[in-house]
C-alpha positions as CSV (number, residue, x, y, z in Angstrom):
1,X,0.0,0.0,0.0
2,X,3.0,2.8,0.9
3,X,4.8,1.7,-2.5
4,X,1.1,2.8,-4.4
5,X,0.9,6.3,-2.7
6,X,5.0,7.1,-3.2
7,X,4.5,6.1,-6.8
8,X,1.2,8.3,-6.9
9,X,3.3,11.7,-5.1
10,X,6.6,10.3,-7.5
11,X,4.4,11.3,-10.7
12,X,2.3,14.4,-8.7
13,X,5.7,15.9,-8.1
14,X,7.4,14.6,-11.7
15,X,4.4,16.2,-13.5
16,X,4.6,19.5,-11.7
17,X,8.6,19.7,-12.6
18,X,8.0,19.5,-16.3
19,X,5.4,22.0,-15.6
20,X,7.3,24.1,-14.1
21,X,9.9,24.1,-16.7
22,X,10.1,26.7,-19.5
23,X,10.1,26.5,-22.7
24,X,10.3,22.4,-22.7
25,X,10.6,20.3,-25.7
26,X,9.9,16.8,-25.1
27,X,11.6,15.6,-28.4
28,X,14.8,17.6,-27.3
29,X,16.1,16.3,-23.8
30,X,18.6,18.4,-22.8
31,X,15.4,21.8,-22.4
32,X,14.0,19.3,-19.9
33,X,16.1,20.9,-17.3
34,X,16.1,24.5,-18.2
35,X,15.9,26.9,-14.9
36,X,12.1,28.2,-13.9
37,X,11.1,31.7,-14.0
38,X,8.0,32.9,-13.1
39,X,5.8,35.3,-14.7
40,X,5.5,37.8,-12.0
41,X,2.9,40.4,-14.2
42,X,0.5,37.3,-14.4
43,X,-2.5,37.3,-12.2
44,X,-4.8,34.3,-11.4
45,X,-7.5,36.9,-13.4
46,X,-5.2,37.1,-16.3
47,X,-4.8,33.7,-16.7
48,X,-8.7,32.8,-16.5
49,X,-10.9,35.9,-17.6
50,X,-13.2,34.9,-20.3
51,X,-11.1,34.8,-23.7
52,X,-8.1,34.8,-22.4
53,X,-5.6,32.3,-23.7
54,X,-6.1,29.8,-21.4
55,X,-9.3,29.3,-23.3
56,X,-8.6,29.6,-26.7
57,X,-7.1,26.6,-29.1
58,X,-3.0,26.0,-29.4
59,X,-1.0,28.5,-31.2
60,X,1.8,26.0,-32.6
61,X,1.4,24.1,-35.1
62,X,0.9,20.1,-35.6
63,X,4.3,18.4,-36.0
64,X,6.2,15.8,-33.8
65,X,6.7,18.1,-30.9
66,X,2.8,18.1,-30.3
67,X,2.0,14.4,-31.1
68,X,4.9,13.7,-28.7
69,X,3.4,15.9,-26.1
70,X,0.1,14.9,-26.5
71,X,1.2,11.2,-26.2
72,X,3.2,12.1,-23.1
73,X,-0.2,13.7,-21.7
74,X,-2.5,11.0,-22.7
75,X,-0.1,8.0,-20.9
76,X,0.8,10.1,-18.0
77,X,-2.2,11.4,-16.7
78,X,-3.3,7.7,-17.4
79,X,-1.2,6.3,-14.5
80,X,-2.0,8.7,-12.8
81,X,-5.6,7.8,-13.3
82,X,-4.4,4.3,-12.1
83,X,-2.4,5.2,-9.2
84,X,-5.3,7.5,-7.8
85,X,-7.8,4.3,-8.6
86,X,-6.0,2.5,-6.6
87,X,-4.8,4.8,-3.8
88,X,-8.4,4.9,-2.9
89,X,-10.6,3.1,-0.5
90,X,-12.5,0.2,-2.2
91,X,-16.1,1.8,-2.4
92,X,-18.6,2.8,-5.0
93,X,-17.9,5.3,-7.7
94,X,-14.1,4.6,-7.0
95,X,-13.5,4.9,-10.9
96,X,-15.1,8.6,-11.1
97,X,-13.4,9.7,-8.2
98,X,-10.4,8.5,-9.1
99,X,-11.2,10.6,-12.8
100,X,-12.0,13.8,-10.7
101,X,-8.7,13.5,-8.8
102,X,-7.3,13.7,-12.0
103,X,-9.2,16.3,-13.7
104,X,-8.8,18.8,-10.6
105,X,-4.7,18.1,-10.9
106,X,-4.8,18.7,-14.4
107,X,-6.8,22.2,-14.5
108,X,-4.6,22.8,-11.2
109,X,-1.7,22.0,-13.3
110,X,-2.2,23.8,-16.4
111,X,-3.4,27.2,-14.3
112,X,0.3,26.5,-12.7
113,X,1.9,26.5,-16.2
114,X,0.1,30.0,-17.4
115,X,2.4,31.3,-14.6
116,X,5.5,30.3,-15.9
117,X,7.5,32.2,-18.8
118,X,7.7,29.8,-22.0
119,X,4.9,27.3,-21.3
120,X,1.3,28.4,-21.4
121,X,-2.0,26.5,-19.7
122,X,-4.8,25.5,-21.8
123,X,-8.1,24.4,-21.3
124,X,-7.6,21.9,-23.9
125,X,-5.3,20.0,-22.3
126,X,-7.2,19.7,-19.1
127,X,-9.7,17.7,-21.9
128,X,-6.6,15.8,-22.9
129,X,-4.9,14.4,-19.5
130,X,-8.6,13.6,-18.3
131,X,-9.0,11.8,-21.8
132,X,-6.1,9.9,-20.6
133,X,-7.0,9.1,-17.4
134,X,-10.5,8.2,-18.8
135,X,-9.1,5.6,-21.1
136,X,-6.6,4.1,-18.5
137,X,-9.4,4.0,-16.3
138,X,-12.1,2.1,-18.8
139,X,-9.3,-0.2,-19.4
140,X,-9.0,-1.4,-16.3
141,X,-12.7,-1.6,-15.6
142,X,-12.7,-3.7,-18.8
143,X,-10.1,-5.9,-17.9
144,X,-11.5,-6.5,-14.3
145,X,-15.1,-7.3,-15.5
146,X,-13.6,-9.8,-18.1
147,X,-11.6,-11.4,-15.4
148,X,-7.8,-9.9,-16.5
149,X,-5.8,-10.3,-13.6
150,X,-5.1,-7.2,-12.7
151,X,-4.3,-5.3,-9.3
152,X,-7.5,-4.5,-6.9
């Protein structure tokens, strides 16, 4: 039971480091450790007045750099699905709550990234890491209702 919830704050605190980096590219390894600096003229209004960018669609373009990143979203914010699933009590609607755990870190998350110069938050990929944590989620229900032996 400890290893589930070290693995679960492990990936809470590894998600909020790339987060918290600027100007990442996940196809180019050696930005994953570029130093943090804040955007100290950004306010929590700024970032989430209606039409500001947090709301509106990406502004780069689709190449390998996105699918990459999307991928990376998709799969992580799928184990974290997981390890929230199964850092839980055993009780009804444990699949959804597990899903809302996710969704609230993700919006928290991407509001955290509109603060940092180089990476921006978007609404959209709120959608995305609770799309993956969705998927992860049905997979597992899946594969315990067709008798998969898999972790309780």
């Amino acid at each position: 039971m400890i290893l589930k919830r070290v693995l679960l704050v492990l990936l809470l605190l590894s998600i909020s480091k790339f987060s918290h980096t600027p100007h990442l590219q996940v196809t180019e390894p050696s930005s994953w450790t570029n130093p943090s600096v804040w955007d100290h003229s950004a306010t929590l209004w700024s970032v989430l007045h209606p039409g500001s960018e947090f709301f509106t669609a990406y502004s780069y373009g689709f190449n390998v750099e996105f699918i990459v990143r999307k991928i990376a979203h998709l799969s992580f914010f799928g184990m974290l699905g997981l390890l929230f699933y199964w850092n839980l009590k055993k009780q009804s609607y444990r699949y959804i709550k597990a899903w809302l755990c996710v969704a609230a870190f993700a919006f928290i998350d991407e509001v955290h990234q509109a603060f940092i110069i180089g990476r921006d938050g978007r609404i959209i990929d709120v959608a995305v890491d609770s799309l993956g944590a969705a998927i992860a989620l049905y997979l597992l229900y899946r594969a315990r209702r067709t008798n998969i032996r898999v972790p309780k």
